[in-house]
C-alpha positions as CSV (number, residue, x, y, z in Angstrom):
1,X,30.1,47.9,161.0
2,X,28.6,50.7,159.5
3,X,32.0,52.9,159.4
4,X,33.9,50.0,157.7
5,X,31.7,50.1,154.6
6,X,31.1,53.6,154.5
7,X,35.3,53.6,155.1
8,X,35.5,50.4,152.6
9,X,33.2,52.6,149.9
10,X,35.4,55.7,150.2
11,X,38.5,53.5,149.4
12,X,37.2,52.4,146.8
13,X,36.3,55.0,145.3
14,X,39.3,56.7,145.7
15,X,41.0,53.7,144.0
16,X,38.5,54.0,141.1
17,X,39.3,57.7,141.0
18,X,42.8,57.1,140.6
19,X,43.0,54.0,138.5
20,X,40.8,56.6,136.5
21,X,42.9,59.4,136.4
22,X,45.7,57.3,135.9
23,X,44.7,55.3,132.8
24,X,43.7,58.4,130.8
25,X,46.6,61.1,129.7
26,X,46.3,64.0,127.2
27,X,48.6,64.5,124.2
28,X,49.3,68.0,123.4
29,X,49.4,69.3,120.1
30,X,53.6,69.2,118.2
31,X,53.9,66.1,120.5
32,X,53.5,62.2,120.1
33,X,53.6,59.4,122.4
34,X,54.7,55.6,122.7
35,X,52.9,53.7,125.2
36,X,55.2,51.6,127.4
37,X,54.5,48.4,128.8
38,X,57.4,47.0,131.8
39,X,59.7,49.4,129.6
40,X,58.4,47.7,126.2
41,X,56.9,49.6,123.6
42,X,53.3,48.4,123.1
43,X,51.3,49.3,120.1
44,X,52.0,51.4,117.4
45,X,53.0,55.6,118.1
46,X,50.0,57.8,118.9
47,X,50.4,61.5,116.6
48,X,47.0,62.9,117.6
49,X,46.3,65.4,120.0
50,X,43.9,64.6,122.5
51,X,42.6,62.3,125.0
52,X,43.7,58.8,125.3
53,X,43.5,55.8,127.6
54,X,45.7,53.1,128.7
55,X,46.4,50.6,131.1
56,X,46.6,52.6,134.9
57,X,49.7,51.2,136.5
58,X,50.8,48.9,134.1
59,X,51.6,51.0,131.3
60,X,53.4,54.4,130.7
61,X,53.3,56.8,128.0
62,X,56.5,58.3,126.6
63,X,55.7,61.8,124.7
64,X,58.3,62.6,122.3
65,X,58.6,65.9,119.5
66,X,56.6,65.7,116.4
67,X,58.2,69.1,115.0
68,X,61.5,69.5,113.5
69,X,64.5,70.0,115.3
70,X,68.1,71.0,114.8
71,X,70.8,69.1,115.2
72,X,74.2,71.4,115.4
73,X,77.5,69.3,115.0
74,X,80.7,70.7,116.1
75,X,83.2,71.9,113.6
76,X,85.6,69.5,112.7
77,X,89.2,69.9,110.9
78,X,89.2,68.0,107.5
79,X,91.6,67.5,104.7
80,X,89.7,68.7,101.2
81,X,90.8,66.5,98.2
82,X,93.7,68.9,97.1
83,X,95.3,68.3,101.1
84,X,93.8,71.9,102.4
85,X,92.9,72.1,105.7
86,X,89.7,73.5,106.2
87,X,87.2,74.1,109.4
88,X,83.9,72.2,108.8
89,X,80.9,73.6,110.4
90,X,77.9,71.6,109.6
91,X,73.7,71.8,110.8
92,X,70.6,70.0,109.9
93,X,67.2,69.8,110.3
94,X,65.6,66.6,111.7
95,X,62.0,64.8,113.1
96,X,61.4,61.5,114.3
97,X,59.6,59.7,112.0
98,X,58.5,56.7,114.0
99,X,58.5,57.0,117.8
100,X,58.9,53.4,118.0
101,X,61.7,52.4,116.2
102,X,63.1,56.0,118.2
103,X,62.5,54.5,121.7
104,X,63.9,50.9,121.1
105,X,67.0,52.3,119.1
106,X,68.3,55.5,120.5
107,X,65.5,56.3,123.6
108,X,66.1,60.3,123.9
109,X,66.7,63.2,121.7
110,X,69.8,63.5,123.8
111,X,70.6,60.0,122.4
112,X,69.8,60.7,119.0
113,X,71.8,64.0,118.8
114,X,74.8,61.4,119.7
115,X,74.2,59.6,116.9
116,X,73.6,61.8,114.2
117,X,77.0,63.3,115.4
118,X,78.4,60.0,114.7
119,X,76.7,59.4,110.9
120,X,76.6,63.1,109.6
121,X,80.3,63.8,110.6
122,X,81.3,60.7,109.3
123,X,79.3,61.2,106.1
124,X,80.4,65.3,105.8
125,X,84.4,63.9,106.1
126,X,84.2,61.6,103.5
127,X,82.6,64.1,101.1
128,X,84.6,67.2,101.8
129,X,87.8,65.0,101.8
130,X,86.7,63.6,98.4
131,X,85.7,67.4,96.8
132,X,88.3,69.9,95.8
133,X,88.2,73.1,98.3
134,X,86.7,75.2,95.3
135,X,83.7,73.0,94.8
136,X,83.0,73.1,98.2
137,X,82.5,77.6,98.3
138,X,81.6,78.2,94.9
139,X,78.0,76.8,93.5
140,X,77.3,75.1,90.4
141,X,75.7,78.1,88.7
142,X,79.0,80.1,89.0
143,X,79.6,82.1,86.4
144,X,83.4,83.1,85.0
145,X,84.0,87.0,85.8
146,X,84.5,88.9,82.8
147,X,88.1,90.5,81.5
148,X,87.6,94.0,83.5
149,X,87.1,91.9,86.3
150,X,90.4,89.8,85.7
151,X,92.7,92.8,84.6
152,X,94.3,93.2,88.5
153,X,94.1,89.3,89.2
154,X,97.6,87.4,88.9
155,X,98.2,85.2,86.3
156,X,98.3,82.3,88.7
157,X,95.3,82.9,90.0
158,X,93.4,83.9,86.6
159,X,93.5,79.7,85.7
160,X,91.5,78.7,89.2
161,X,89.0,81.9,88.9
162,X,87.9,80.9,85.6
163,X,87.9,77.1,86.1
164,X,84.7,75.1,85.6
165,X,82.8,74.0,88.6
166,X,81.7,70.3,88.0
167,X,80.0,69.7,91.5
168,X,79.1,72.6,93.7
169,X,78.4,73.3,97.2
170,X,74.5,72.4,96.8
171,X,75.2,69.0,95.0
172,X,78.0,68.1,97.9
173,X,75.0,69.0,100.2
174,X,72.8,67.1,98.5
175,X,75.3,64.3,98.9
176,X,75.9,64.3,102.0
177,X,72.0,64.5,102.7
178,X,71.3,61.3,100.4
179,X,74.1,59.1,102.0
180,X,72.9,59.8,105.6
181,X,68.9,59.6,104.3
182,X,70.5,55.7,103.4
183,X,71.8,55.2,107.9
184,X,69.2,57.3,109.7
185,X,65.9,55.9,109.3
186,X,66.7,52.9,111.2
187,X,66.8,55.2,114.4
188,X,63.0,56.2,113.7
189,X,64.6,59.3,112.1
190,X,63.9,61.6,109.3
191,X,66.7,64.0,108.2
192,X,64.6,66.6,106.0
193,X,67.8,69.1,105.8
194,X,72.0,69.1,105.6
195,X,73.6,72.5,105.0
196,X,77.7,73.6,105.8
197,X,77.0,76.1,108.2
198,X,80.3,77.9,107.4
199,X,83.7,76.8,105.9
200,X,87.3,78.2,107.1
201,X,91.4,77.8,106.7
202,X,92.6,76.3,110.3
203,X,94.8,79.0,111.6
204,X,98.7,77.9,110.2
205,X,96.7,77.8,106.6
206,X,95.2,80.9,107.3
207,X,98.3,82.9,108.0
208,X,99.9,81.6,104.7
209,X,96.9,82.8,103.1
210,X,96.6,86.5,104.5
211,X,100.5,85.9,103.6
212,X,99.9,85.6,100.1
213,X,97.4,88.3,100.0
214,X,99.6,90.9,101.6
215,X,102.1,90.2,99.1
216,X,99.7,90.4,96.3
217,X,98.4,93.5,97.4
218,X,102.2,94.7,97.4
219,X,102.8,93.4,94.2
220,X,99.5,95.1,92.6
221,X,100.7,99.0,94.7
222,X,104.3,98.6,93.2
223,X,102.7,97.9,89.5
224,X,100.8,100.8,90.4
225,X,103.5,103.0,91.8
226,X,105.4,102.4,88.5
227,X,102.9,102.6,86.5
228,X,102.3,105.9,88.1
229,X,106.3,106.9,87.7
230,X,106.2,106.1,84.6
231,X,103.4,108.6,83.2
232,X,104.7,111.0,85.3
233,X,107.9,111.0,83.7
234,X,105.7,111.0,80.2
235,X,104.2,114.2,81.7
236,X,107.1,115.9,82.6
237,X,109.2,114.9,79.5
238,X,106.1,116.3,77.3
239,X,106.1,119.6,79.7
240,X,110.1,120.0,79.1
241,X,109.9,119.2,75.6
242,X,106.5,121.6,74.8
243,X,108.5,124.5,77.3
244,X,111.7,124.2,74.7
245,X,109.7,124.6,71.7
246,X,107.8,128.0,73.2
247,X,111.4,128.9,74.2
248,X,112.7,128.4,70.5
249,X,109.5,130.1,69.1
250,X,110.5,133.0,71.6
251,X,114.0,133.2,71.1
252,X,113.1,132.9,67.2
253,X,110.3,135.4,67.6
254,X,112.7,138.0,69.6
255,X,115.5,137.6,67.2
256,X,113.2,138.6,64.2
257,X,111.9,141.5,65.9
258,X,115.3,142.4,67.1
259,X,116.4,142.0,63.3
260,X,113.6,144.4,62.1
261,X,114.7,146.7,64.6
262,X,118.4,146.9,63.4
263,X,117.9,147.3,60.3
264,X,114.6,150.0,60.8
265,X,117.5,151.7,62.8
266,X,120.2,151.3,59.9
267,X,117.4,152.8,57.4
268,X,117.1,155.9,59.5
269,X,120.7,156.4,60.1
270,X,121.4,155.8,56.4
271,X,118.7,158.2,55.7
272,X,119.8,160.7,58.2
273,X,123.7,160.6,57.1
274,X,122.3,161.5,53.2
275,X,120.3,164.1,54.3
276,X,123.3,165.8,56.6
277,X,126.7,163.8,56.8
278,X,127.9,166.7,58.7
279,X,125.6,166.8,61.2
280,X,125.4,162.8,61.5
281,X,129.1,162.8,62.0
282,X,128.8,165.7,64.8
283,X,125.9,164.0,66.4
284,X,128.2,160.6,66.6
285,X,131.2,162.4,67.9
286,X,128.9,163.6,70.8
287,X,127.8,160.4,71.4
288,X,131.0,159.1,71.4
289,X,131.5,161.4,74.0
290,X,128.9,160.3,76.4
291,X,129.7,156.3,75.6
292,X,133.8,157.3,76.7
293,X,133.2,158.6,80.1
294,X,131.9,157.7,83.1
295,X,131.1,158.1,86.8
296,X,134.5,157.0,88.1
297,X,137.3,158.0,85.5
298,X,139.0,161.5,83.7
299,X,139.7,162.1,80.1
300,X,142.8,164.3,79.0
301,X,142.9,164.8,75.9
302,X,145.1,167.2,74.2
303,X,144.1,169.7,71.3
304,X,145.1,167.2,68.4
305,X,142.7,164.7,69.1
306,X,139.8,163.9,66.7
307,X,137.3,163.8,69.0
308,X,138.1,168.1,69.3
309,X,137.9,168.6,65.5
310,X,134.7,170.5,66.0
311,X,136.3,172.3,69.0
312,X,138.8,173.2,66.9
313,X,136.5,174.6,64.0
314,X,134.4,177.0,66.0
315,X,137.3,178.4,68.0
316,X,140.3,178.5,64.8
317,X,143.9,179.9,66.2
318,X,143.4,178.9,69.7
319,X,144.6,175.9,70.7
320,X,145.1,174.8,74.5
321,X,144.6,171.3,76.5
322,X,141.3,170.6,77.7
323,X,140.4,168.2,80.3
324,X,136.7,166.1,80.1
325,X,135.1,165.7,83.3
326,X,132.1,163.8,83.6
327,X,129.4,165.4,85.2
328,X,127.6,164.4,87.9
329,X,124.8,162.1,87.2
330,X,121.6,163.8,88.3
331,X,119.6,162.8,91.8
């Protein structure tokens, strides 16, 4: 008799240990809970850390993230306003607001990464497909480049570069962030953050693009290259035309010179045949001499001749043929 009460008392106390152990839980701090009664939230969401109690076997508590989290969608193809196809990559930050409402609408964060997939890429198409591709990478505060800036950009492009930006990327943002703000807090959800993660042309745009790029590259070298051809020629016509004039001024130059010398050299003849026409006439006559002959030829010339007249002179009453040999030009 005495076992079964001891063995009564033990169970019992091993029942009161567990119903105990089992009616108080700890909440950790970033977390909060929901207690759940036959799956039915009961009572308002519990946010501080600590020690709490609740029904043992009845009730259950359901601990859920009190710190933000991310929600990453995947990137979708959309259609901007002007028919560009772009990539969309979008991410936002999120908490959940009231646990209760979270449990009873969307019950896990698996559950309500679903749905913000559903209302934030709905909300993201209907604002990129409504905003011109240009809103959507530039900002509000952009600013028009200057002319430097502009001087190698087509002329079809100049017009878009320096085009006004009525709603930028942040106010699209902001958009998209106020719309959703409107759906999501019936979920127990607070979206705190929308930003496009990172925009792109899908890959048949893409092509055209590097397309039209190439050829403006091509078109900007061959202005170049004829620019180039052009002040080369420039160059070379002002290096032919500069290298005539110094051959003018030389040809000029040498002529003068050539001039002076001539008539320096007629002075001193004219001067030399006053002084001695005898002499200047014998000098001449020898000179004649040397200018008639040369290496490869032989002058007969008989006794009568002119060029002999001084010949003639020195040796009077004596006349005979004589025969002019060069000489041999010296080693």
């Amino acid at each position: 008799m005495k076992i079964t009460i001891k063995t009564i008392t033990a169970g019992l106390l091993v029942l009161l240990f567990i119903a105990l152990s089992n009616a108080l839980y700890t909440l950790e701090e970033g977390l909060q809970a929901i207690v759940v009664q036959f799956g039915r939230p009961v009572g308002n969401s519990i946010t501080e850390a600590g020690l709490h109690i609740k029904i043992p076997f009845i009730q259950e508590v359901r601990r859920f993230e009190k710190r933000l989290l991310v929600w990453d969608g995947d990137p979708n193809q959309i259609p901007t306003k002007g028919r560009e196809f772009i990539w969309v990559d979008t991410t936002a930050r999120w908490r959940i607001a009231d646990a209760k409402k979270f449990l009873e609408n969307v019950a896990s964060e698996e559950g309500a990464q679903s749905r913000l997939n559903d209302i934030l890429d709905s909300v993201v198409r209907d604002q990129v497909s409504s905003s011109e591709l240009v809103e959507l990478v530039r900002s509000a505060t952009w600013e028009v480049p200057q002319d430097k800036v502009l001087k190698d950009i087509p002329k079809e492009r100049e017009e878009e570069l320096k085009r006004e930006i009525a709603r930028g990327r942040e106010e699209i943002t902001r958009t998209i962030l106020t719309e959703a703000q409107k759906i999501i807090p019936q979920y127990g959800i607070e979206l705190v953050d929308v930003r496009i993660k990172r925009l792109d042309y899908v890959e048949s745009v893409r092509e055209k693009v590097y397309e039209r790029m190439i050829s403006e590259r091509k078109r900007i070298a061959a202005q170049f290259r004829s620019e180039g051809e052009g002040r080369s020629a420039e160059i070379l016509g002002e290096m032919e035309k500069e290298l005539r004039r110094i051959r003018s001024e030389a040809y000029k130059r040498v002529q003068e010179i050539q001039g002076k010398a001539d008539a320096g050299a007629t002075r001193i003849y004219g001067v030399s045949y006053n002084k001695n026409p005898e002499f200047y006439a014998f000098l001449r006559t020898l000179e004649s001499y040397k200018d008639k002959t040369n290496d490869n030829s032989v002058l007969i010339l008989t006794t009568e001749s002119d060029f002999y007249q001084y010949v003639k002179k020195a040796f009077p009453g004596k006349p005979r043929s004589l025969t002019v040999e060069p000489q041999p030009s010296a080693p």
